[in-house]
C-alpha positions as CSV (number, residue, x, y, z in Angstrom):
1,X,-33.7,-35.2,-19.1
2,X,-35.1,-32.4,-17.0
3,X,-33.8,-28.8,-17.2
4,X,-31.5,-27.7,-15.0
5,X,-31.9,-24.3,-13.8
6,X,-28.5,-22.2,-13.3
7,X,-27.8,-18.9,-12.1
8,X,-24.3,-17.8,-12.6
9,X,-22.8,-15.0,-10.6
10,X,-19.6,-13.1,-11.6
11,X,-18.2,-10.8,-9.3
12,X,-15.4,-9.3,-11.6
13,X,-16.0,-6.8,-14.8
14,X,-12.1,-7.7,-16.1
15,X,-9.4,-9.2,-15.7
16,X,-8.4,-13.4,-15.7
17,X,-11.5,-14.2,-13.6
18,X,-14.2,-12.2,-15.5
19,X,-12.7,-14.0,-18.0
20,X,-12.6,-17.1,-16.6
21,X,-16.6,-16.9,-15.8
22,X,-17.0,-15.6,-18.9
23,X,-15.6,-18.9,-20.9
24,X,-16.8,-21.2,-18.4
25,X,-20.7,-19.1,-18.9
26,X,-21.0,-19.9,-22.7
27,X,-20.0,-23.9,-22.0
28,X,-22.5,-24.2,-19.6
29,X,-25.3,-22.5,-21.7
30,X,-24.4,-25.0,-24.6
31,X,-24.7,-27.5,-22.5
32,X,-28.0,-29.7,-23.5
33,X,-30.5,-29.6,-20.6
34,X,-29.3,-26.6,-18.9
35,X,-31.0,-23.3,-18.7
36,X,-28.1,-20.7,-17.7
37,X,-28.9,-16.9,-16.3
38,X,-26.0,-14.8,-15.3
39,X,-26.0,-12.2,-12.6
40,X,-23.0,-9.8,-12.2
41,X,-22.8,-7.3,-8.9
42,X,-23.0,-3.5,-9.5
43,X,-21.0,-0.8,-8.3
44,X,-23.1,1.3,-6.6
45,X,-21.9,4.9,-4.3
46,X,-21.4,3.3,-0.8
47,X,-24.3,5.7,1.5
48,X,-21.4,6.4,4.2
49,X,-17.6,7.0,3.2
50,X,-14.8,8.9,4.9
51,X,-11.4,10.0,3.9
52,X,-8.0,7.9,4.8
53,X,-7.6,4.2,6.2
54,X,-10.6,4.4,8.2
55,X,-12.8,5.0,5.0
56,X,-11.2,2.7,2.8
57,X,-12.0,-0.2,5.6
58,X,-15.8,1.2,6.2
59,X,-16.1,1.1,2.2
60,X,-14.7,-2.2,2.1
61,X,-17.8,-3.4,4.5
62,X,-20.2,-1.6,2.7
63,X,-19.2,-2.9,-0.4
64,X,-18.6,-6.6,0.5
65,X,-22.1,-7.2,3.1
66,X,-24.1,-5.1,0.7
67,X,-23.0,-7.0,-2.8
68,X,-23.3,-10.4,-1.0
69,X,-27.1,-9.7,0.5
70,X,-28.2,-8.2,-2.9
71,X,-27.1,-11.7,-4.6
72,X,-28.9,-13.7,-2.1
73,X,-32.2,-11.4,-3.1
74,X,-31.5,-11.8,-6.6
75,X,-31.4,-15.4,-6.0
76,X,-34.4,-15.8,-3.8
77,X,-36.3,-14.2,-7.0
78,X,-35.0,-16.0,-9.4
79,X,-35.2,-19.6,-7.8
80,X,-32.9,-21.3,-9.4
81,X,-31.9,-25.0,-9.0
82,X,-28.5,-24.1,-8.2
83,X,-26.8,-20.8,-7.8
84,X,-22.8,-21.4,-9.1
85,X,-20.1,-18.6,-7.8
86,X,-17.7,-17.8,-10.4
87,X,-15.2,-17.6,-7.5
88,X,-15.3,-17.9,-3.9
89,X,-14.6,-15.4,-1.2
90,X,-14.4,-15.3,2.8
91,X,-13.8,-12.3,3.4
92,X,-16.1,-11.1,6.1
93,X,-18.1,-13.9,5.5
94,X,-19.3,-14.2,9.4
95,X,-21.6,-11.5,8.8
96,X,-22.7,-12.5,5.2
97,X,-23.2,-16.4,5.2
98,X,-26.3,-16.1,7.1
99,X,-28.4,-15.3,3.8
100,X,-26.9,-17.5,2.0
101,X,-27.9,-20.6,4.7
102,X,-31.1,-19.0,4.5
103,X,-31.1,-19.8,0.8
104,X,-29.8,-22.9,1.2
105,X,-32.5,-24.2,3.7
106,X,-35.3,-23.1,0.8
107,X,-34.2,-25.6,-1.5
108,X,-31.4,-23.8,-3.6
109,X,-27.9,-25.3,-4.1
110,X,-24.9,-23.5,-3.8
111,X,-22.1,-24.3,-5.9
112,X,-18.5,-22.6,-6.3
113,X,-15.3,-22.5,-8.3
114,X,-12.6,-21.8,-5.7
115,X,-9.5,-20.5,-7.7
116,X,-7.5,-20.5,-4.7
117,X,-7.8,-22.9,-2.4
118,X,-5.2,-22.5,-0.1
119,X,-6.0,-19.6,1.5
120,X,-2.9,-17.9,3.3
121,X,-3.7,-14.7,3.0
122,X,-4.9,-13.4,6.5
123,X,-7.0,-9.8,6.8
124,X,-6.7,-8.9,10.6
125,X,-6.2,-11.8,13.4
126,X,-6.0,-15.4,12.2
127,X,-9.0,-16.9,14.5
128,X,-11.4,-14.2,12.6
129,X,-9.5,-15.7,9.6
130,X,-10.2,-19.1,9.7
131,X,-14.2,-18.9,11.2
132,X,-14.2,-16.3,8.2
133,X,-13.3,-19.6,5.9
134,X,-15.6,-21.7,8.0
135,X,-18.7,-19.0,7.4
136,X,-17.9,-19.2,3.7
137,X,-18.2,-23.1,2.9
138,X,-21.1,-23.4,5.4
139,X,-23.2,-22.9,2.8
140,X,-21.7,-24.7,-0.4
141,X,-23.0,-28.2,-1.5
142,X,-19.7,-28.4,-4.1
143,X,-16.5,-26.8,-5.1
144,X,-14.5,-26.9,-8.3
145,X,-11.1,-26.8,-7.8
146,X,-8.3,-27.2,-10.8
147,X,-6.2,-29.7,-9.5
148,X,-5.4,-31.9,-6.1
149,X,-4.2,-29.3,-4.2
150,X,-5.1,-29.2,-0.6
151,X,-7.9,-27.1,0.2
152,X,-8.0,-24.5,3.6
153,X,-11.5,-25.7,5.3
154,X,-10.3,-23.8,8.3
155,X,-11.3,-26.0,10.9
156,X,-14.7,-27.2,8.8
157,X,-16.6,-30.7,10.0
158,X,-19.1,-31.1,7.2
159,X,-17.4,-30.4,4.4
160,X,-18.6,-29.9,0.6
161,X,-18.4,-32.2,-1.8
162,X,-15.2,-31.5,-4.1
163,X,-14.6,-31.7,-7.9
164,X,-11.9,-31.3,-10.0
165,X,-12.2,-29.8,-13.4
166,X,-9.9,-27.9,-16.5
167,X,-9.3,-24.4,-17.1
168,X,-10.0,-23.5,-20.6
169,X,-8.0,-21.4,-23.1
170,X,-8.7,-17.5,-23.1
171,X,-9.5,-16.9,-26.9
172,X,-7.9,-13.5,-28.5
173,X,-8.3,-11.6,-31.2
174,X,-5.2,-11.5,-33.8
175,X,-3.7,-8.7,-36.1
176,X,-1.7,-8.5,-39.0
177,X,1.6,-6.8,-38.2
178,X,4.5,-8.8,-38.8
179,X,6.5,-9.8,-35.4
180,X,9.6,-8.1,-36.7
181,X,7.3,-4.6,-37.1
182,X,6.0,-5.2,-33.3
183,X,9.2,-6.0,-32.1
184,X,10.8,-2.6,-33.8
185,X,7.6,-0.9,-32.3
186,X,8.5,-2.3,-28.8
187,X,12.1,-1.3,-29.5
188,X,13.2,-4.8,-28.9
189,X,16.7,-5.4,-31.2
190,X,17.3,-7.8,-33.4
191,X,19.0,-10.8,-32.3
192,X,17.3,-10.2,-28.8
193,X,15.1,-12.4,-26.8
194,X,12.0,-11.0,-25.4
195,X,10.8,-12.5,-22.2
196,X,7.1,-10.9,-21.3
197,X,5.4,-10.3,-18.1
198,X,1.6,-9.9,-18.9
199,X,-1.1,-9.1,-16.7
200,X,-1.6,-6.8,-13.4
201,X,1.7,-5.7,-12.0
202,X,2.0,-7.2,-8.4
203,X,4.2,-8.0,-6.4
204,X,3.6,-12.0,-6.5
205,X,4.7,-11.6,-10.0
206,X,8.8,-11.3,-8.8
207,X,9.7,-8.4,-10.9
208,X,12.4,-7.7,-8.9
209,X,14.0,-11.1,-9.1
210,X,13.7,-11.5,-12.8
211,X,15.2,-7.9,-13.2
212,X,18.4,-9.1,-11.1
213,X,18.3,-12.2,-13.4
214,X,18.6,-9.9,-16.2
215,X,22.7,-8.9,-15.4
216,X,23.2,-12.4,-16.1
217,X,21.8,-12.9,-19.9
218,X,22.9,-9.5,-21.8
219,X,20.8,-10.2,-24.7
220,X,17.2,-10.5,-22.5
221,X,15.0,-8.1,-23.0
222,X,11.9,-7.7,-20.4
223,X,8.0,-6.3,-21.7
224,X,6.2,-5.7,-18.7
225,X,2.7,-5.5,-20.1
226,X,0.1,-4.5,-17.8
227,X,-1.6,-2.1,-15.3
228,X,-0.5,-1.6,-11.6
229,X,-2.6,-3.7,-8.9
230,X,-3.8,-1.3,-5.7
231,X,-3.7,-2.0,-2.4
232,X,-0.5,-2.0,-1.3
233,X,1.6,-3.4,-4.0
234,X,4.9,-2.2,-4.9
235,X,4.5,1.1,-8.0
236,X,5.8,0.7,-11.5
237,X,8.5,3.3,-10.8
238,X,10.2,1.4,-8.0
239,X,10.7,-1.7,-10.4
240,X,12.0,1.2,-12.9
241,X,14.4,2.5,-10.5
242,X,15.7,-0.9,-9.3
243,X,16.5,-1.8,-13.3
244,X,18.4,1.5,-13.2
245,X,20.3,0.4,-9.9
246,X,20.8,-2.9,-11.6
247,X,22.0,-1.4,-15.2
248,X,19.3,-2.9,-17.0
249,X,16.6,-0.2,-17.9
250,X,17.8,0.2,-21.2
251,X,16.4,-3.2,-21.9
252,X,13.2,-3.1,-20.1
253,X,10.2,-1.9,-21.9
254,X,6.8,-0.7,-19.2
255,X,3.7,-0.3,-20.6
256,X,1.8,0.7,-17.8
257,X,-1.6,0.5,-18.8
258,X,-4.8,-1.6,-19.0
259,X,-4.2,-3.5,-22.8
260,X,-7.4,-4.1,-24.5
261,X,-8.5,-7.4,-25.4
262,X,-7.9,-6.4,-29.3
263,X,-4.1,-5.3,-28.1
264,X,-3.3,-8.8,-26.3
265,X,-1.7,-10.2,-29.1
266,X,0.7,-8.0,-29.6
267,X,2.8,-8.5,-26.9
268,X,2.4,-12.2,-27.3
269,X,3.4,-12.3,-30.7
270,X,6.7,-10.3,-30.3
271,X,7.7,-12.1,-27.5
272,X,9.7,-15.3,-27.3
273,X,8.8,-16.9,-23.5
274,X,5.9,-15.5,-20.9
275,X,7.1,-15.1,-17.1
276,X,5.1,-16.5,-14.9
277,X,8.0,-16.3,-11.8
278,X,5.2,-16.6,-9.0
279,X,6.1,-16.4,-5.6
280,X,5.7,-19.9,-3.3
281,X,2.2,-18.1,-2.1
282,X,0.4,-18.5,-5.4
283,X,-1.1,-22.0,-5.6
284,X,-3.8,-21.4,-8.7
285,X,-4.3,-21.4,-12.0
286,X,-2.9,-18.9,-14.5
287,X,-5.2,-16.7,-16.7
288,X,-1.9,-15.7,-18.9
289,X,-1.1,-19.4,-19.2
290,X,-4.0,-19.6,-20.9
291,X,-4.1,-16.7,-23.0
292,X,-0.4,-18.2,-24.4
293,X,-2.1,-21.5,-25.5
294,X,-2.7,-19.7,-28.3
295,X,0.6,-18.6,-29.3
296,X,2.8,-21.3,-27.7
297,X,5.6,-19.3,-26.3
298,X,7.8,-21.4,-23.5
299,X,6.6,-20.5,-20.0
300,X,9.1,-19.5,-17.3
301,X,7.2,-20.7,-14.3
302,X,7.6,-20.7,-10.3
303,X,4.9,-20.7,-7.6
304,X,3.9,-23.1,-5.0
305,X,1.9,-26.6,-5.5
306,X,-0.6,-25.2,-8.0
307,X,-2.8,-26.3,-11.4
308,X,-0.5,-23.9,-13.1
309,X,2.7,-25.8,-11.4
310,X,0.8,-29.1,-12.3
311,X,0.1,-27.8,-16.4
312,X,3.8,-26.8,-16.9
313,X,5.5,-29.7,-15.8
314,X,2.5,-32.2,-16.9
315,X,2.8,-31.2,-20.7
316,X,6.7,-29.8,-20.7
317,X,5.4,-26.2,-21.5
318,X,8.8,-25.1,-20.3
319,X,11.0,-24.7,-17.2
320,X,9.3,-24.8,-13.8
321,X,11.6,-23.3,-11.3
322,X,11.9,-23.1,-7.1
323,X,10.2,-20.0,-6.3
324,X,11.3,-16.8,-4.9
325,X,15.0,-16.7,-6.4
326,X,16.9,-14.7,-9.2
327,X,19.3,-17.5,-9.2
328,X,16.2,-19.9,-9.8
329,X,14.9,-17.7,-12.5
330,X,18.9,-17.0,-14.2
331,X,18.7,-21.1,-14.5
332,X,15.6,-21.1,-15.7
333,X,16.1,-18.7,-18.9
334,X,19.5,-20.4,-19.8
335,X,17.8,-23.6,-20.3
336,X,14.9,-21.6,-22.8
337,X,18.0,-19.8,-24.1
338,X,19.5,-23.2,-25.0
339,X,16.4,-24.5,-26.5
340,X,14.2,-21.3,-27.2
341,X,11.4,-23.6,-29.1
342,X,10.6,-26.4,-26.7
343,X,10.2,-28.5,-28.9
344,X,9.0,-31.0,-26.1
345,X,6.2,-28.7,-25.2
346,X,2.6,-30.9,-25.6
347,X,0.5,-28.0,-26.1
348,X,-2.1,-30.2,-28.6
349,X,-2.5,-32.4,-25.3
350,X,-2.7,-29.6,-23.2
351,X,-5.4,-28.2,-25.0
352,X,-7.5,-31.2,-25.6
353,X,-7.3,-32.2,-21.8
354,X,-8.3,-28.5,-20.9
355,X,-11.3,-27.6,-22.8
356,X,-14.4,-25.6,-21.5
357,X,-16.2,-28.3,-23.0
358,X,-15.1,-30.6,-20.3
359,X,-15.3,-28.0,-17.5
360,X,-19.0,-27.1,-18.2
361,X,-19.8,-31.0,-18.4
362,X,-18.2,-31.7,-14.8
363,X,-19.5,-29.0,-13.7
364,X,-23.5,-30.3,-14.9
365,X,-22.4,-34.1,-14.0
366,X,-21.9,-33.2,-10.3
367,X,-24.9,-31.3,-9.9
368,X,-26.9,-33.5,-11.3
369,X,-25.7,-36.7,-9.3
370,X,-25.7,-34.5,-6.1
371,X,-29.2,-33.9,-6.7
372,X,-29.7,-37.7,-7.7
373,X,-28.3,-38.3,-4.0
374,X,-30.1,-35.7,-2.3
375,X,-33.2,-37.0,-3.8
376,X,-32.0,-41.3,-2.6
């Protein structure tokens, strides 16, 4: 078996999908027959950057064409059979994909993991939107997607070729503080139940919603775990003052802050269900979905047709809910209130069907019979 040469780029220093490539990194390096390089982009101070919403644009354009002709260099240098994208982007892509073509025509493959494939989110008017999609695939030989969803080709003729693979668990470390000491550290009762909302605080997440589900069930107490998201997402304190309005602050607990990787547990472990109360716009995979394999705790879910959508209601991991409703998500936490263990949950199942063992050896399998083809 000839050696298949892999460079791996990661565009993200935290969060689910620098963890994600992270994972998915290591499988593919174990993998026999594969020689695996990563590249990461750098932050570097833009040359040209003015104040207000004119600056923030010109240091988006800066950032995005600058970062996407570096990796082409890097790539050009490295010659590697196959360059694989941790995630997949169009933004601006008209006046990027050029250099990756380029690369393309000198005998590299291009390969990419497209978290979200249903792209729905439009940056300025639609038609730059969708040739912005077109200009992004032009250039990709394969995508990996993480379930049968329907992919956005915006308006593509010759498309890539598509595979499906798993998302792996997200490892963490663990402590040894009993729950009931966390719990009285989080100031979370006794006899309460603690429904947790981990990760970046956006407003896809419904925080609103589940706050106006809270009237309903006196003895729920909300963690919101995590670290406000930019760009134009609703601010910590508005959530605080709606739970005010709502008479429900006193059992909502903020901890408005980036949680180290050591921390994660924590919040798992005095918790008794994780929120994942989407809106219909979210069609991927969830990062805190799989941080919870580990602990197990019934998962309150809504979005739209998704992998995560697919996992919850696949292996019974809890209540999957219509999306975009705190009468939705009211229903949804009296049925884990009724049976707060799941005791259908198939989490063993889950975990053996979604192993980065089995993503990495997709992943290898299609590039190597793409190149078997390309070769015939």
């Amino acid at each position: 078996m000839s050696t298949l040469k892999l460079l791996y780029h990661c565009a993200y220093n935290e969060g689910g999908l620098a963890r994600y490539a992270l994972e998915q990194r290591r499988a593919l390096a174990k993998e026999v027959g594969i020689e695996c390089s990563a590249h990461k982009s750098v932050a570097k101070k833009p040359r040209l950057h003015f104040p207000g919403k004119l600056g923030r644009v010109g240091l988006f354009l800066q950032t995005t064409i600058r970062d996407k002709r570096s990796l082409a260099h890097e790539t050009r240098k490295r010659i590697p059979d196959w360059l694989l994208l941790s995630s997949w982007g169009e933004y601006l892509a008209p006046l990027w994909a050029h250099h990756f073509r380029r690369l393309r025509d000198s005998g590299t493959r291009i390969a990419a993991i497209v978290h979200d494939p249903v792209r729905d989110y439009v940056r300025g008017p639609n038609w730059f939107h969708q040739a912005s999609i077109r200009a992004a695939y032009s250039f990709v030989d394969a995508v990996f997607v993480h379930d049968a969803s329907e992919i956005s080709w915006g308006g593509l003729i010759k498309k890539p070729l598509v595979v499906e693979i798993p998302c792996g668990p997200f490892p963490v470390p663990t402590g040894t503080t009993p729950r009931a000491r966390l719990r009285a550290d989080f100031n979370i009762p006794d006899g309460a139940f603690a429904l947790l909302s981990f990760g970046h605080i956006r407003d896809a997440k419904n925080l609103d919603l589940i706050l106006h589900a809270l009237g309903k069930h006196s003895m729920v107490h909300l963690i919101v775990a995590g670290r406000e998201q930019s760009g134009g997402q609703k601010p910590v304190e508005e959530y605080q003052q709606l739970a005010t309005k709502l008479g429900v602050a006193d059992r909502c607990h903020w901890f408005n802050e980036y949680i180290p990787e050591e921390d994660v547990w924590k919040y798992f472990t005095a918790s008794d269900s994780v929120a994942l109360t989407y809106s219909s716009d979210f069609r991927s995979a969830s990062g805190v979905l799989n941080v919870n394999v580990q602990f197990r705790k019934p998962i309150l879910a809504s979005c739209g047709p998704s992998p995560l959508k697919t996992a919850v209601e696949k292996y019974n991991l809890g209540p999957w809910v219509e999306p975009d409703s705190s009468e939705e998500i009211e229903r949804g936490l009296e049925r884990i209130l009724s049976t707060p263990n799941c005791p259908d949950a198939r989490w063993e199942e889950y975990l053996n069907d979604n192993s980065w063992e089995e993503n990495a050896r997709r992943v290898v399998e299609a590039m190597r019979s793409f190149g078997e083809s390309v070769k015939r």
